[in-house]
C-alpha positions in Angstrom: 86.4 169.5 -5.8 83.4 169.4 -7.9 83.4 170.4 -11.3 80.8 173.4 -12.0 81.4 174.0 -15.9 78.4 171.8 -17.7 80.4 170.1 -20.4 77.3 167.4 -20.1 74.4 169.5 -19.8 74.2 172.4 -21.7 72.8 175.1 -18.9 72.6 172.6 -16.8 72.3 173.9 -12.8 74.1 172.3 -9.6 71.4 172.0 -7.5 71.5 171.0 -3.9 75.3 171.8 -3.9 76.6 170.7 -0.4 78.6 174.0 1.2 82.1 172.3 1.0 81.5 171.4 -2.6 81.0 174.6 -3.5 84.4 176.2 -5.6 85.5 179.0 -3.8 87.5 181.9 -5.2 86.1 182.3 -8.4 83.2 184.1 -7.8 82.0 187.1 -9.6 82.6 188.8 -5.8 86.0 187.6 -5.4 87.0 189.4 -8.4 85.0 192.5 -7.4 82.9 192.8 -9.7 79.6 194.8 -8.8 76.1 193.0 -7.5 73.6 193.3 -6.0 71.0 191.2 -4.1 68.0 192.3 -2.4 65.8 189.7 -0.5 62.6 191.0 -1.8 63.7 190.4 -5.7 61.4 188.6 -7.5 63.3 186.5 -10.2 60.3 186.2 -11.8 59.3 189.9 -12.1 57.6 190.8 -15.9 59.3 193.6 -16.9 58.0 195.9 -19.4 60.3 194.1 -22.4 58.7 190.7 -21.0 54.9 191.4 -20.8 55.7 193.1 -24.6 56.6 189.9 -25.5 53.9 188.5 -23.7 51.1 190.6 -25.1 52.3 190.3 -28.5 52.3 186.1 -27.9 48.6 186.3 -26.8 47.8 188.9 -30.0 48.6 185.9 -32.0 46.8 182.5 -30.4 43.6 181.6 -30.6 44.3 179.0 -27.5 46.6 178.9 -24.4 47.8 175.6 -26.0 49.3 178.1 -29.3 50.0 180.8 -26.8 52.5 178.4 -25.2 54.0 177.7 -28.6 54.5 181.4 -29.4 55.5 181.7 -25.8 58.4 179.2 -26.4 59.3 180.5 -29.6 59.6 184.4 -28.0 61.7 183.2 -24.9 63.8 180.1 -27.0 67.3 179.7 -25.5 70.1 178.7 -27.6 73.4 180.4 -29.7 71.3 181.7 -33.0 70.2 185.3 -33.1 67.1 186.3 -31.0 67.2 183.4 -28.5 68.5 184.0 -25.3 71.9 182.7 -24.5 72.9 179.6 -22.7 75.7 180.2 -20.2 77.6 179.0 -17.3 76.3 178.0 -13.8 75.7 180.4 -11.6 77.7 179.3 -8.5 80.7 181.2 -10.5 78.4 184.4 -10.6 75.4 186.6 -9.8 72.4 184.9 -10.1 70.3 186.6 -12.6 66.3 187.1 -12.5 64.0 187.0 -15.6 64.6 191.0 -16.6 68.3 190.3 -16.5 67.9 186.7 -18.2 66.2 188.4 -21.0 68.9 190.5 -21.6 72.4 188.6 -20.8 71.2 185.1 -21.0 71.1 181.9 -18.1 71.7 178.6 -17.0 68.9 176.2 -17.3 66.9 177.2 -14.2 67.8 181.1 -14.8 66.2 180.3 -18.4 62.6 179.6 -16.7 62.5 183.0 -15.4 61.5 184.4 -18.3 58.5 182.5 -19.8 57.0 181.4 -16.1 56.9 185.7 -15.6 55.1 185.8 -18.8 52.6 182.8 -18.2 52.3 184.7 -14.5 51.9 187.7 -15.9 49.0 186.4 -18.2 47.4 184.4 -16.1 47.1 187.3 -13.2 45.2 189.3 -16.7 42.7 186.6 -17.4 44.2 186.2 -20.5 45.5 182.4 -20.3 45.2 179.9 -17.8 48.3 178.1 -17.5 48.6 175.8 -14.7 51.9 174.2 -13.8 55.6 174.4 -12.5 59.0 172.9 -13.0 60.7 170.0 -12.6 64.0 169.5 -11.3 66.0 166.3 -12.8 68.5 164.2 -13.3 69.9 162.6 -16.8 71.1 159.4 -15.7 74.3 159.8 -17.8 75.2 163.2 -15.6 77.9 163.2 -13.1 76.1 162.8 -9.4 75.6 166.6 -9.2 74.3 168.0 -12.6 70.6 168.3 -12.9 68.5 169.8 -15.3 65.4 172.0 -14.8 62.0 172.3 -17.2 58.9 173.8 -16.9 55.2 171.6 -17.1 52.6 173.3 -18.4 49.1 172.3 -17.9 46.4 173.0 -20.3 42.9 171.1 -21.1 44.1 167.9 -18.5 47.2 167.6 -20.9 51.0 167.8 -19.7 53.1 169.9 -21.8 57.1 170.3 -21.3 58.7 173.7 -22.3 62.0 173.8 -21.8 63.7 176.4 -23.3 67.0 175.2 -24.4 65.6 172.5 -26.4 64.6 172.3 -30.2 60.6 172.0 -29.7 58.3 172.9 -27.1 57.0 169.3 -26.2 60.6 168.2 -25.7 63.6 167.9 -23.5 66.8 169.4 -24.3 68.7 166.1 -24.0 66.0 163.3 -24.8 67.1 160.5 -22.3 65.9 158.8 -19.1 65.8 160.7 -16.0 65.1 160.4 -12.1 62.7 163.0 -10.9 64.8 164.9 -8.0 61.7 167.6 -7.0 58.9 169.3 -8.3 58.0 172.7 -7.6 55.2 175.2 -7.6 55.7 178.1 -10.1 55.4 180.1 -6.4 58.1 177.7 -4.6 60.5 177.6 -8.0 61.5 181.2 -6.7 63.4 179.5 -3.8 66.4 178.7 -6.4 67.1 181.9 -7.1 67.3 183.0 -3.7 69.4 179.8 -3.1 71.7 180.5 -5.5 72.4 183.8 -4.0 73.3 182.1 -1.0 75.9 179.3 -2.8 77.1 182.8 -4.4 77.9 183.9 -0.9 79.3 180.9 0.6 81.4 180.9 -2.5 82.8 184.2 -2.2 83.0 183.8 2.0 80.4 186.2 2.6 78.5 184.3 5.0 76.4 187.1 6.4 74.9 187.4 3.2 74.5 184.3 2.6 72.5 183.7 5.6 70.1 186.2 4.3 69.8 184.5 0.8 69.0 180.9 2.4 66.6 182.5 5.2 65.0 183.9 2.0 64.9 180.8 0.2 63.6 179.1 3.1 60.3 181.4 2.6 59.3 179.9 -0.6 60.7 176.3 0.0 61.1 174.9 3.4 61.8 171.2 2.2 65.4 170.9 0.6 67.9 169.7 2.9 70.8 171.1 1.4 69.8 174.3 2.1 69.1 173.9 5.5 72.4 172.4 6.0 74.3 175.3 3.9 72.4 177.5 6.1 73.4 176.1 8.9 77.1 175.7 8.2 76.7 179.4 6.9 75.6 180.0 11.0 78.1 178.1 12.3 80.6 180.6 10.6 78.8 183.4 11.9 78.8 182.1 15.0 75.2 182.0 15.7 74.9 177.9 16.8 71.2 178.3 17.9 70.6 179.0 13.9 72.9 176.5 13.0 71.4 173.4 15.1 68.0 174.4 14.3 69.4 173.7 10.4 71.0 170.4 10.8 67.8 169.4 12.6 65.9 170.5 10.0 67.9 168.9 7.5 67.8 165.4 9.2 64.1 165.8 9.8 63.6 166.3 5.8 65.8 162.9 5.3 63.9 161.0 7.9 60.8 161.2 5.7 62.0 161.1 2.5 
């Protein structure tokens, strides 16, 4: 059984978690406890709270390169007052878009919600141009199935990391050697959330649902294998085997040409 509490990472996400590694019966479900998910949530919706904080982070830079300072010092994510807290992975859980992030806190990946709906947000103004996306990693010290997320900001042909739960914008949370696992589009990062939704599902052995959340996730990112083979054990449960060899085909194909 894997072990989803990130005593290594702090916020760190299990990403890519293979269905029958995921820990059922202790979902937020399972103890009935109320959600929602809708397929055509975006987790990276600005909100009126974020593109306040947004606006006000723009009133004071003079350059995208200090707008992404004050952006990192409006959506910092830690234990002190005014950051946004750090808390367990979501697997256990609702996943939470950047509204809710704001206000109840995240795991590492739920804690990019936030500032990439405020660079968004900004860039769809004309007030900043902010290219990027995120990074999904893995600390070589981590267990096989811990990985970290960060955004990469672009500005002026430079490379900037933000990621929240660390001390300075420029740095990683935990400064040690990594393998990059993917990187994503700001646009294809909202295939995690979806995902998660669909590990949430398979968790709490609501599989219809959990075909949904996949199939959504699919949308935005068609190339991670472990969804398409979640999906497709999600099928198989369901009963629907065109949907599930279509997945494990899928999957396989992926691998081939890694």
């Amino acid at each position: 059984m894997h072990t989803l509490l990130p005593t290594l990472i702090i916020g760190a996400i299990n990403f890519g978690l293979p269905l029958f590694e995921i820990e059922l019966g202790r979902s937020a479900h399972a103890q009935n406890q109320p959600f929602t998910y809708l397929s055509s949530t975006d987790p990276f919706e600005a909100d009126a709270t974020i593109r306040s904080r947004a606006n006000l982070a723009r009133s004071r830079s003079r350059s995208d390169r200090a707008l992404l300072g004050q952006l990192f010092n409006s959506f910092r994510a830690g234990n002190r007052p005014g950051q946004i807290p750090i808390i367990a992975n979501s697997v256990t859980r609702p996943p939470r878009s950047a509204p809710e992030v704001v206000i109840r806190g995240g795991d590492c990946s739920e804690l990019l919600g936030p500032p990439i709906a405020a660079i968004q947000y900004l860039n769809s103004t004309h007030r900043a141009s902010i290219q990027g996306g995120i990074r999904i990693v893995h600390f070589r010290s981590a267990p096989a199935l811990l990985f970290h997320a960060y955004i990469y900001a672009q500005i002026g042909g430079r490379e900037i990391i933000f990621d929240p739960s660390a001390r300075n914008l420029g740095e990683l949370s935990i400064p040690e050697r990594y393998d990059l696992v993917r990187e994503l589009t700001f646009s294809e990062a909202s295939y995690i959330y979806h995902k998660e939704w669909g590990d949430y599902f398979s968790g709490a052995r609501d599989f219809s649902h959990a075909v949904l959340a996949y199939n959504q996730a699919l949308i935005f990112y068609d190339f991670d294998p472990n969804v398409h083979r979640n999906l497709a054990a999600a099928c198989s449960t369901v009963r629907d085997q065109a949907c599930t060899q279509e997945h494990l085909t899928r999957a396989a194909q992926i691998e081939r040409h890694r």
